[in-house]
N, C-alpha and C positions, 0 to 999 in steps of 0.2 A: 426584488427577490430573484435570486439565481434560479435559470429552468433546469439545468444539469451542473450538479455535484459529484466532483470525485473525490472521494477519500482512500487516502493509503491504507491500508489495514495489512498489518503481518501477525496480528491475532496476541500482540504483547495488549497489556491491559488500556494504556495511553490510545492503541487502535480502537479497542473496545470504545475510550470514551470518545475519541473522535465520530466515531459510528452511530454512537448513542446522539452525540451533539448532533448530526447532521438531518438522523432521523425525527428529533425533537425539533429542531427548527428550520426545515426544507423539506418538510413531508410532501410539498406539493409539487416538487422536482422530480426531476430522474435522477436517480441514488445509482451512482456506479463505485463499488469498492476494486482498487487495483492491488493487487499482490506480485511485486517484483524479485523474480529468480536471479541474483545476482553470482554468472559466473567466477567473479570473481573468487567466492564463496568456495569453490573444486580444484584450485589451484596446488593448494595444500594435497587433496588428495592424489590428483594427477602425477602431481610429484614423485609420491606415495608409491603408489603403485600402479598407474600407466591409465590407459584406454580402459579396460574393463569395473577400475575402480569412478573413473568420471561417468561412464555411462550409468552406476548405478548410484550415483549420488543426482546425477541429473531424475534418473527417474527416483530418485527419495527424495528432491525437492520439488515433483510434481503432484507427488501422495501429498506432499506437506500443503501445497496450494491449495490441493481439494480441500482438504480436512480445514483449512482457513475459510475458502468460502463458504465451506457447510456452517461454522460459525458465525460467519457476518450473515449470510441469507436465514438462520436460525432467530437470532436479534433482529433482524427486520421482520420476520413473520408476526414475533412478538407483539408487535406493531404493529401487524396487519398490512404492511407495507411488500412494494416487490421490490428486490433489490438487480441488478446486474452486478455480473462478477465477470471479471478479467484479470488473466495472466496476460504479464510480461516476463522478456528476458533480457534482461541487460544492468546497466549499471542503474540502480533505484530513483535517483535526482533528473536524471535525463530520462528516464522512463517515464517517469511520472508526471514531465513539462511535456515531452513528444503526444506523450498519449493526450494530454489538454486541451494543447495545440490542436490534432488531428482531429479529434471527438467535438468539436462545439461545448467543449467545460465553461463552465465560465464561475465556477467558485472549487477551491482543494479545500479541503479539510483533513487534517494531519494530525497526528503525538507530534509535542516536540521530542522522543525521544524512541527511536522503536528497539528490536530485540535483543540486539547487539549487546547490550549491557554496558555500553562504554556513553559515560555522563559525559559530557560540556558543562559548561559552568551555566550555558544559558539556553541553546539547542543544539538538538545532534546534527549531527553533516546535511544530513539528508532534508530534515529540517529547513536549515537555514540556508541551502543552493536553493531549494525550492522558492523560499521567501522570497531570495534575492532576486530569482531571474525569473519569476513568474509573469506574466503577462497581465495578469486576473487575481481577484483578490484571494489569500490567502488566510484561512484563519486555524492558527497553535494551538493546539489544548496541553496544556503541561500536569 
């Protein structure tokens, strides 16, 4: 049994069950939910309309993290469980290895598919760099 679990959670429902799965079978671990701010995501706006529109999309996608972890730490109480929550910032796949890496993880738990809306025929991006280059084992909920 893994002693520390991380699961991605960006509060699409697939995170939901990832969350649900980790807490139903690693209740006896440390449960860390990650939520990754992907600049990528302000490119569009920056474009847009410059400095003042990115700063205020950075801080609306850090309202959006709160409001995520009050979700996952919500679902775990349910459970009577304590959750840890962490922000990142960077690209989601290397966030979410780095952060593995660094933290002593030693099991992810993932959606194959998070918010984005954009299907793969089998996992999303994010998904499957994760699967690929993980260190540790990884386990899909689809």
């Amino acid at each position: 049994m893994p002693d520390n679990v991380l699961i991605a959670f960006d509060g699409s429902p697939l995170s939901e069950r990832a969350l649900t799965y980790a807490i139903e079978n690693f209740a006896e671990a440390t449960l860390t939910t990650i939520y990754v701010i992907n600049p990528i995501d302000s490119i569009i706006d920056v474009e847009a309309g410059g400095l003042p529109v990115a700063e205020d999309w950075y801080d609306n996608a850090r309202d959006r993290a709160t409001r995520i972890h009050t979700t996952a730490t919500d679902l775990a109480a349910e459970h009577n469980l304590d959750l840890n929550t962490v922000t990142e910032v960077g690209r989601p796949a290397r966030s979410i290895l780095e952060y593995a890496d660094d933290h002593g993880i030693d099991q992810i738990v993932m959606g194959s598919h998070g918010r984005s809306g954009i299907d793969r025929t089998f996992l999303g991006s994010v998904a499957e760099t994760v699967t690929r280059r993980a260190r540790i084992p990884v386990t899909i909920l689809g």
